[in-house]
C-alpha positions as CSV (number, residue, x, y, z in Angstrom):
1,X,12.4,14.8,-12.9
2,X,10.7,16.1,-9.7
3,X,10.3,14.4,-6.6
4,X,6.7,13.3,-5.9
5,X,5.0,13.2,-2.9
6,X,1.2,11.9,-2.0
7,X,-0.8,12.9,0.5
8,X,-2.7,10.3,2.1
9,X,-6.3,10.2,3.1
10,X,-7.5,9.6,6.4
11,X,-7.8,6.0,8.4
12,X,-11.0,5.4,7.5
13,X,-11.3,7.0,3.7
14,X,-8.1,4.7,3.5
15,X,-10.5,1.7,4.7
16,X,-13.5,2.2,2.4
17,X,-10.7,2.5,-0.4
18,X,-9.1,-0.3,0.9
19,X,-12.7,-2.6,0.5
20,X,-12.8,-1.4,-3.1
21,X,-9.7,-2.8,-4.5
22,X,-8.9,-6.5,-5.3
23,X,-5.8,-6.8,-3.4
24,X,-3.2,-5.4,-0.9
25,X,-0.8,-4.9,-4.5
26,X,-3.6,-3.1,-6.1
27,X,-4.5,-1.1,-3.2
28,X,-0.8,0.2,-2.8
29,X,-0.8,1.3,-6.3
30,X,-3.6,2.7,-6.2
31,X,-2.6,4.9,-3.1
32,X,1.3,5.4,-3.7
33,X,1.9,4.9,-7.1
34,X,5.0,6.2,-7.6
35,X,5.5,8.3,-4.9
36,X,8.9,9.2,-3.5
37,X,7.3,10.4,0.0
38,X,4.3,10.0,1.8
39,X,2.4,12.5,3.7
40,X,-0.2,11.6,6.2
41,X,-1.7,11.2,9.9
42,X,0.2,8.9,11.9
43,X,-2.8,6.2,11.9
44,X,-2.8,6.6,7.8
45,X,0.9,5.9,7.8
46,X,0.7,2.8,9.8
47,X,-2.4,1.3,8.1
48,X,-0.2,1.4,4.8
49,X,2.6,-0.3,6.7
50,X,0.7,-2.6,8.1
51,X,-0.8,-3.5,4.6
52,X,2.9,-3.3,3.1
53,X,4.1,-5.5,5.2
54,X,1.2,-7.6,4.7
55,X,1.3,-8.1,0.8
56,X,5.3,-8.7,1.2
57,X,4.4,-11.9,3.7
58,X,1.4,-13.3,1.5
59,X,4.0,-12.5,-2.2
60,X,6.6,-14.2,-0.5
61,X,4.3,-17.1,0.6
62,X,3.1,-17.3,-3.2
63,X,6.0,-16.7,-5.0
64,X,7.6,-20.5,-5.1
65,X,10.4,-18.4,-7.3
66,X,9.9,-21.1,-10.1
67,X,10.8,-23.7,-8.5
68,X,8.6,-27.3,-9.4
């Protein structure tokens, strides 16, 4: 095993990529996959946080865990 790191386009290539995708889940996919480390601009960094962050409030808002 090898530890993987993805560079990370700039703000706006992020943005356009961003428009493309379906959702904030198959955006991060499609930028992180698997990664064990990012590598990026500052502004990249925090756009992905910011979208992170994003997809954990709207799952969590979605996910009813089952419950009726």
């Amino acid at each position: 095993m090898g530890f993987h790191r993805r560079h990370i386009p700039d703000l706006e290539r992020l943005k356009e990529i961003r428009t493309s995708c379906n959702s904030d889940e198959e955006f991060l996919e499609k930028i992180l996959g698997k990664a064990d480390a990012i590598i990026g601009s500052v502004e990249s960094v925090r756009y992905m946080d910011e979208v992170y962050e994003n997809h954990k409030k709207t799952g969590e808002q979605n996910d009813d865990g089952g419950r009726d």
